[in-house]
Structures are given as C-alpha cells and as structure tokens.
C-alpha angles and dihedrals in degrees: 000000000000115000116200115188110214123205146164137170100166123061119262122258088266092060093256105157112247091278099040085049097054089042085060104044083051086056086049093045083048092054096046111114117258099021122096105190110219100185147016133205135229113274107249127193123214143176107248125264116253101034119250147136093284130119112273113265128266096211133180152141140240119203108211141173131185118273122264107241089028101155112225096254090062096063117158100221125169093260094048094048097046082058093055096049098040082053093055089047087059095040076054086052101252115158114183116241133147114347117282095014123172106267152185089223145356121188113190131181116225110180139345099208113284091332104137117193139152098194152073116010130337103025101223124245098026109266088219105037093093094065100046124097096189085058094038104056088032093053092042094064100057099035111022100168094053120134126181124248102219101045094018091211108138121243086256087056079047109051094041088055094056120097124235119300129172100249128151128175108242116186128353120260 
C-alpha cells in the first residue's frame, strides 16, 4: 500500500479555494501511470505546525497500490513517484521557498509498504508523519490497520501518543 498525505492552505493557481484544491491533487494521484487509489480520507482541517500567522490546513490521505498489468518499465518507484507528485504541486502553483510555508498544495509520500530507507529522496516512511495529527486521522481512515515499519507501532499506538492538536474533519472524502 502506498499512502500520499494531501494538504493546502493557500488557493490554487486557478483561484479554487484549499479543499477544492486537495480534492483535485487526489484526482491527479489517481491519474499517474502505474497507481490505482483504493481509498480516500476525510478531508481534516488543522491549525499549522508550527504555529504561525498562516490559513488553517486543508489534510488528507490517499490510500494507493500499484496497478494490476503495470509493465516493468512502468515501475512506481519512490523517485518516480516523488516526480509525479512534485509535478502536480507546480501545476497547483507551488513554488518551493523557506520550510513550512504557507501553500496551494503539498503531496507527500508516507509510506511505500514496508520499504525503509533514509536516503535519497523521499525517506521512507516519512520522519515526521508520527507526530502529526493531520497524517495520522487522516491515515487511519483509509488503513486502519496500518503499522510502521520502523517503529511497528500501528496508526491507533500513534495517534494516542500524540499530544493535543486543533483538528476538525471538514468535509467527507
């Protein structure tokens, strides 16, 4: 299973408001060669870490596998896939600027199965992804039954460590 967060606080290039915005990038996972998505989160909204004077966050998770009949030279492999998804965050009209910016779209890539791995890019799962309430719920409701495979504490061990964040669902998936 390969789990993408989705998330916006800015409005796209064409002027769609944060939600409108992640309900389109999971159209455009869905359309990238070699994926099937198989499920899609509620849509959450949540203040933005760290705190600052920025729009609330639109977050959510697709759930994806690769799709059945992909030929080999089709492989979705992290780095691919990190391609496809930076290349939906410019069509979105990201550009990349000072670390947690305020943006019209961020794609991130969670976890590939069970893959581990420090470098290159993407680090895999996501070093940041256990803390976060707006990956975590999100996550939850499209693979329960997830657990992480470096620390192999399940989604449920991760979100009742985590400490209180303003997060609300906003509109169902």
């Amino acid at each position: 299973m390969i789990l993408i967060a989705i998330g916006a606080n800015l409005p796209h290039a064409d002027g769609a408001t944060p939600l409108e915005t992640c309900r389109w990038a999971a159209a455009q996972v869905a359309a990238i060669p070699g994926l099937r998505v198989v499920a899609r989160s509620r849509w959450y909204e949540s203040a933005p870490i760290p705190p600052s004077g920025q729009p609330p966050y639109v977050n959510g998770v697709v759930a994806a596998e690769v799709a059945a009949g992909t030929p080999d030279g089709e492989a979705v492999t992290p780095e691919s896939l990190l391609r496809a998804l930076q290349a939906i965050e410019a069509r979105a009209g990201r550009v990349r600027s000072v670390a947690n910016a305020a943006r019209p779209l961020d794609l991130d890539i969670v976890a590939m199965g069970d893959v581990v791995r420090a470098a290159p890019d993407p680090i895999l799962p996501h070093p940041r992804m256990g803390g976060r309430a707006f990956v975590l719920l999100p996550l939850r409701d499209v693979a329960p039954g997830w657990v992480d495979p470096c620390s192999g504490r399940t989604v449920e061990d991760l979100i009742a460590a985590l400490p209180d964040q303003a997060i609300r669902v906003l509109a169902e998936a």
